[in-house]
Steps between C-alpha positions, in 0.01 A plus 500: 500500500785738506422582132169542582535761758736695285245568237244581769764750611582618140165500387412753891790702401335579159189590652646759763689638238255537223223618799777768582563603194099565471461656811810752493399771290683814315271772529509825294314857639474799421394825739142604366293660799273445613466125387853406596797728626818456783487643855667443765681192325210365448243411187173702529143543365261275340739330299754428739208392751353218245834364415652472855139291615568307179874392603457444847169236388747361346842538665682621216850612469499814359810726362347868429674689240398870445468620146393776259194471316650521173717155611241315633303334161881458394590310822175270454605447186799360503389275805788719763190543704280270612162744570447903501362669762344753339111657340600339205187528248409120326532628097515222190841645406617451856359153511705400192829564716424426861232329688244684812345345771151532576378850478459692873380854396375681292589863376421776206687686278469927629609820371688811693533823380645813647232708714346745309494826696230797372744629271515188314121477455466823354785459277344183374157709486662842308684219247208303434269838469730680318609208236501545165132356426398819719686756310325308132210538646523822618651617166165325324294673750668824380489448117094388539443831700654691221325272211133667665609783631603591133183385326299700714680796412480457156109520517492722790804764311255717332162401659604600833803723481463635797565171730727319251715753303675436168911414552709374787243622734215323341674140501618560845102592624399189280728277713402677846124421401575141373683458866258682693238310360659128546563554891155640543624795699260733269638857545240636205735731354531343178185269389440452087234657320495398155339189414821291342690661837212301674519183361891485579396587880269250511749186362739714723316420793393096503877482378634680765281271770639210364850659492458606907385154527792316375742752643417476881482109461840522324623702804323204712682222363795643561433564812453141595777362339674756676388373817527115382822535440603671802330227693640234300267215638529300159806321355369583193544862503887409542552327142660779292689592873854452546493191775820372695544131618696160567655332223336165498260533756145389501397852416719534248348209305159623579598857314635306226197271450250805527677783260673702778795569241629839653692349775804549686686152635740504775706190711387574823170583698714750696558713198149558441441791729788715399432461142141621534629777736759641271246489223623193292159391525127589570413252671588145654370184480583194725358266743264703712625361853846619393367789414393612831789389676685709330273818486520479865864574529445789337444761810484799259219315376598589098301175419099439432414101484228496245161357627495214210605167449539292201681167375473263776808316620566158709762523728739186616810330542718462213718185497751350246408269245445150547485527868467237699120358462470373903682848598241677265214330650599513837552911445143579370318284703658725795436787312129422421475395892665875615309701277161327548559602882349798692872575626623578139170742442621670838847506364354707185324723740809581691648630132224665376481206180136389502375438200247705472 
């Protein structure tokens, strides 16, 4: 009997130790506003919120240990923490290392740039105007002008001295006519009499429409790149762009995987700012709700937040490998129960984070 009770006790003892042991949990975070940051001693935002309805569901124990982003996979990793608090995107690389609960929101890649003031714009406009495809075709305009201009004065020479002269002055009233003629301005100072001079003026003139014609839509075009590119509502028109982001980050992989080859890498999120503002980079491209969080500490307001989104990302809890399978269950069934709620969708309100 006395044995008996002594392996009831043993076998209790196990229990309450292997059920604490479950329940009391080492858990990593990192500040990222607005989905989870410290004030007032305190865990806050969306994050935060979901995890501390999680733990008290299920009274764990839990030992909070701030981190930096660059430690946290690390820390998963090597099993010193037990879960991450943190919008940690679900990747196949990531997957291979650590495990994720069930996914609770989901976010998009964005870009930021540095405001473009006036200036700027017409810079961009006087660069893309004045390029060197402008000055070729300006210098072929030139030569064709010439070409006519000085085949009409050949026939026109001796025929009709009197408007087109012989020497320097001749070729230079053969290329006034020949550019009179193509912008239809039609001054009638110099017209061809002779019937070769003629038959250059009238080639001259259905060449010179089509000419005109490809000119002003030339000018067009670049005109709306121009404007396209000041704009800069496509990802696209960023490829051959200098671009600054996270090392290993979801949008990192994404430039990888679609040919975004020009790109800056850096440890930190923090570092992304300064780097575009000191001209490092054109551009930078992260996960959107980031983004705006950090845009918004920016009271000079040197920032624009891009009005695209591409490359869509799940957030959720990381956690180490080979995690308990009861404590995993027990955490995304929680999860799914928080985030299916109307609470959590006023909770995303409150930080501006609906998905939209």
């Amino acid at each position: 009997m006395r044995f008996t009770f002594l392996l009831l006790s043993v076998f209790t003892l196990l229990i309450g130790q292997n059920s604490f042991a479950q329940d009391s949990l080492r858990v990593g975070y990192v500040n990222s506003a607005p989905f989870i940051y410290e004030e007032n001693d305190k865990l806050q935002g969306p994050i935060s919120w979901l995890w501390y309805n999680v733990s008290e569901d299920n009274n764990f124990h839990c030992e909070y240990i701030r981190l930096e982003s660059i430690e946290l996979l690390q820390e998963l990793e090597n099993g010193t923490i037990d879960l991450a608090l943190y919008p940690l995107t679900i990747t196949s690389n990531r997957t291979k290392v650590i495990d994720f609960s069930v996914p609770f929101y989901l976010a998009h890649s964005g870009l930021v740039t540095k405001e473009s003031s006036s200036w700027d714009r017409t810079m961009l406009f006087l660069e893309s105007f004045f390029s060197f495809n402008f000055f070729s075709a300006l210098g072929s305009l030139i030569l064709i002008l010439f070409i006519f201009g000085f085949l009409t004065w050949r026939f026109e020479r001796i025929g009709n001295e009197e408007e087109f002269g012989d020497g320097i002055n001749g070729l230079w009233s053969g290329f006034w006519w020949a550019a009179v003629t193509m912008t239809t301005v039609g001054y009638g100072d110099k017209s061809p009499k002779t019937t070769g001079g003629r038959i250059v003026a009238l080639i001259w003139m259905f060449t010179a429409v089509i000419i005109i014609s490809g000119l002003t839509a030339s000018i067009a075009s670049s005109l709306t790149v121009t404007e396209l590119e000041s704009r800069s509502n496509d990802i696209a028109t960023f490829k051959k762009r200098k671009l600054g982001t996270v090392q290993t980050s979801s949008s990192h992989e994404w430039m990888k995987d679609n040919f975004y080859n020009n790109s800056k890498l850096y440890e930190r999120k923090e570092d992304l700012l300064p780097a575009l503002l000191n001209g490092e980079v054109e551009a930078v491209v992260y996960d959107l709700p980031l983004l705006r969080e950090m845009v918004k500490s920016d009271t000079a307001n040197k920032f624009d937040v891009l009005p695209l989104t591409f490359n869509p990302q799940y957030y959720a809890i990381g956690m180490k490998p080979n995690i308990n399978d009861t404590l995993k269950k027990k955490i995304n069934t929680f999860l799914l129960k928080h985030t299916e709620s109307l609470e959590w969708k006023v909770v995303l309100g409150e930080y501006d984070l609906m998905v939209e």
